[in-house]
Every structure is written in C-alpha cells, then in structure tokens.
C-alpha positions as CSV (number, residue, x, y, z in Angstrom):
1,X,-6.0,88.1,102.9
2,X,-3.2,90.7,104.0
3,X,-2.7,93.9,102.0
4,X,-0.5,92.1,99.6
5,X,-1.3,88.8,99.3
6,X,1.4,86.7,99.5
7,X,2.3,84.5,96.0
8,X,4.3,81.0,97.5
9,X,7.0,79.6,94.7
10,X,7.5,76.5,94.7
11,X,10.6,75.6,91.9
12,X,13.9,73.6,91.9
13,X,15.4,75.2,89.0
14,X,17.3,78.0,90.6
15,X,17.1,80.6,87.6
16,X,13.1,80.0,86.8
17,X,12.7,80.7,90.9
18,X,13.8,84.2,90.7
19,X,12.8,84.9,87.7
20,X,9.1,83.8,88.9
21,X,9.6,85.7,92.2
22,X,10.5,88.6,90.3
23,X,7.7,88.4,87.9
24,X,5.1,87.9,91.2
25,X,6.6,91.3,92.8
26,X,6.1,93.2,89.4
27,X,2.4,92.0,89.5
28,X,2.8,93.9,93.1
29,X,2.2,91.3,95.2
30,X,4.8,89.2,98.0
31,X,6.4,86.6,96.9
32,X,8.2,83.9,98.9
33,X,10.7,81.1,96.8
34,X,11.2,77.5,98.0
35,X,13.6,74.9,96.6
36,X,11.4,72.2,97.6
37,X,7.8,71.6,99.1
38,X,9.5,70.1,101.7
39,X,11.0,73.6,102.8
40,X,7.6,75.2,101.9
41,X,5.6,73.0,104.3
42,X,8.3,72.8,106.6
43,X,7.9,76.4,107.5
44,X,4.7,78.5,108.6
45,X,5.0,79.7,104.4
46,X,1.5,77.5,104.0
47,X,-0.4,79.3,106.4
48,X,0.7,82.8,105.9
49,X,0.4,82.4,101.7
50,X,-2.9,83.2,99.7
51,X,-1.6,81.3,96.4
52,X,0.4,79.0,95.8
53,X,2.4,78.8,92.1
54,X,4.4,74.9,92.2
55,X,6.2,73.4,89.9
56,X,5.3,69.8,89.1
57,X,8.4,67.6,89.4
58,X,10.3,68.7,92.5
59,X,12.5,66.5,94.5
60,X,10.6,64.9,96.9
61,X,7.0,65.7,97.5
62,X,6.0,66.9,93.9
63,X,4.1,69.5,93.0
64,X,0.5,67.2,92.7
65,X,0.7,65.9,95.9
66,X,1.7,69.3,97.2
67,X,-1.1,70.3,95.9
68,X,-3.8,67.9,97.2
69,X,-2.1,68.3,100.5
70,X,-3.2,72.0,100.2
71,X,-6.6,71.2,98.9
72,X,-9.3,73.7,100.5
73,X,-6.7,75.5,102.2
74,X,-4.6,77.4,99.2
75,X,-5.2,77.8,95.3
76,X,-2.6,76.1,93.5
77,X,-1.5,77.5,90.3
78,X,0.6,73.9,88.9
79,X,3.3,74.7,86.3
80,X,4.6,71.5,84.1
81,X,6.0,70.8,81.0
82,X,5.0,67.6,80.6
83,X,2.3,66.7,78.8
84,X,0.4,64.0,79.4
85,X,-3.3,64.1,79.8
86,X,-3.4,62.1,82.9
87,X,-2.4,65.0,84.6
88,X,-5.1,67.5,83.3
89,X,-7.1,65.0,85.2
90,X,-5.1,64.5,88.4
91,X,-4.3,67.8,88.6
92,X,-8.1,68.4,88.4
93,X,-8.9,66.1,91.3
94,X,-6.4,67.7,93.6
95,X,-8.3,70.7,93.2
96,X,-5.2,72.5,91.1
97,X,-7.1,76.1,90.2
98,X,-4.6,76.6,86.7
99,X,-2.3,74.1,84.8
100,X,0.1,75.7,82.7
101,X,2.3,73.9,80.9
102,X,6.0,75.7,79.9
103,X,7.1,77.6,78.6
104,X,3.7,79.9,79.5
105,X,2.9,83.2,78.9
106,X,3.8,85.3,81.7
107,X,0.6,87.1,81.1
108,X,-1.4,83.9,81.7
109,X,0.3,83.7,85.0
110,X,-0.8,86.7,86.1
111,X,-4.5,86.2,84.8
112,X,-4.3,82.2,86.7
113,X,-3.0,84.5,89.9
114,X,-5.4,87.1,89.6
115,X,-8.8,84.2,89.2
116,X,-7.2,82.6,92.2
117,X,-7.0,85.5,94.5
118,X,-10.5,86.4,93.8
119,X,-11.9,82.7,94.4
C-alpha cells in the first residue's frame, strides 16, 4: 500500500463524484474519480488503487460486475440506492467488503474505508 492509499471513485452522477472525492481527500487519503468502470479499468487506476468505492448502476459495466471483476484483487465499497435484497446477496458473492445504500452517512463511509484498508 503506498503512503496514502489511493481511494478509486467510481460514479456517473457528476456532483456526487466530487463531492465523494472531496470527502476521500478530507479522510486524507488519494482519491481518483471515474465516470464509468469502463474508464476505471481502462486505465492502470485498478492496479495502482487500494479501495475501490463504486456506485451500483453505471452505464455500462455496473458496479456488481465491477466488483466481481475486482474480486481478490481490491476491496469494493458498493454504493446503491436500491433496495432489493437480492443484492445484499449478490453483492455478497462478489466479495463486495460494504453495501451502503444512499443517502449514507458520510461517517459510515469512512468507517467501510477504514475496515477495508486494514483487510
């Protein structure tokens, strides 16, 4: 893990990005946004992160597969606001770390960051 471990963002919504970016930063760690999965595995951004924070329905590759692509490889921190339970238990096979669902206590974030890191 580097000296500041890097916090990946995956969001579509382009004022919940920054704001999550900016939240990540405060925690003081690096954060890295992405519109899409696509752009975040596009780029070397899966190797270099040490968690990964996704939203669920993204364009694309959503944020489930994402995550069982990364299986083994990154902690996932999925965000959703849906609420079915089928995903509790999806999200669970893909080996998803923390489910929040929105809108989320930032402090819960942090606390779903911090377990992952030290997993």
């Amino acid at each position: 893990m580097s000296a500041r471990p890097l916090i990946a963002i995956v969001e579509d919504d382009e004022s919940l990005r920054p704001a999550l970016l900016g939240f990540v930063r405060s925690l003081g760690y690096a954060g890295e946004g992405f519109a899409s999965a696509e752009d975040f595995l596009d780029g070397d951004a899966s190797s270099r992160a040490d968690c990964l924070v996704s939203d669920y329905q993204l364009p694309g590759i959503d944020g489930l597969d994402l995550s069982t692509r990364m299986k083994g490889t990154l902690p996932v921190i999925l965000v959703t606001a849906r609420t079915e339970r089928s995903i509790d238990e999806r999200a669970e096979a893909a080996g998803v770390r923390c489910l929040l669902r929105k809108p989320f206590e930032t402090d819960t974030l942090a606390e779903c960051i911090r377990r992952a890191l030290d997993s």
